[in-house]
C-alpha positions, -999 to 999 in steps of 0.1 A, spaced: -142 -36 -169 -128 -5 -155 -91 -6 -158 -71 3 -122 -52 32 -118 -31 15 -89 -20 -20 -86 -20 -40 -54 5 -68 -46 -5 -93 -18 8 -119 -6 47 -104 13 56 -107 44 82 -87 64 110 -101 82 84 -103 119 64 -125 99 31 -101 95 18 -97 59 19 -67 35 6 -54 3 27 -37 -21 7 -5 -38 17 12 -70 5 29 -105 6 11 -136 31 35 -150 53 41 -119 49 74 -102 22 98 -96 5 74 -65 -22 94 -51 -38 87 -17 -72 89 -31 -67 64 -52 -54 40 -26 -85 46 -5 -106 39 -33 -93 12 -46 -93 -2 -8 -125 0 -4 -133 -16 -39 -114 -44 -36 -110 -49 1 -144 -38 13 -127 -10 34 -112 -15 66 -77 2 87 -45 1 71 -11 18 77 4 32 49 43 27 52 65 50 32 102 42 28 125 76 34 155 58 39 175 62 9 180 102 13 165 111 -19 139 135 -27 116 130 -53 82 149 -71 65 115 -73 55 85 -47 54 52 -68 50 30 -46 43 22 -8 38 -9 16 3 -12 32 -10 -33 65 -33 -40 74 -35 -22 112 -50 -57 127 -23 -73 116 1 -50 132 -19 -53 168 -2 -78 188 -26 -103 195 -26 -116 238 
């Protein structure tokens, strides 16, 4: 079994209800968007997501560790 380089959480939900996936590296740091494609289309059999990346804080850093992830259906408002 080939061991992940990123992790992905399901299963959260932000405060409008719609459903989000918490991506990260086993050892914090270093997330690559490569690797979140790949392992997209691995485990999720591909599809259009939104890649959410919190810049709030002020703070620069050398290393992304970990970003939220929709699904871009999910952000459509359905009529």
């Amino acid at each position: 079994m080939r061991k992940p380089k990123i992790i992905i959480e399901r299963g959260h939900y932000d405060t409008a209800g719609r459903h989000f996936m918490i991506v990260s590296t086993p050892k914090g740091g270093d997330l690559k968007l490569s690797d979140i494609h790949n392992e997209f289309i691995n485990e999720c059999d591909g599809g259009f997501y939104a890649i959410i990346l919190n810049c709030v804080d002020d703070e620069l850093t050398d290393k992304v560790s970990r970003v939220e992830v929709y699904d871009i259906l999910d952000l459509i408002e359905k009529r």
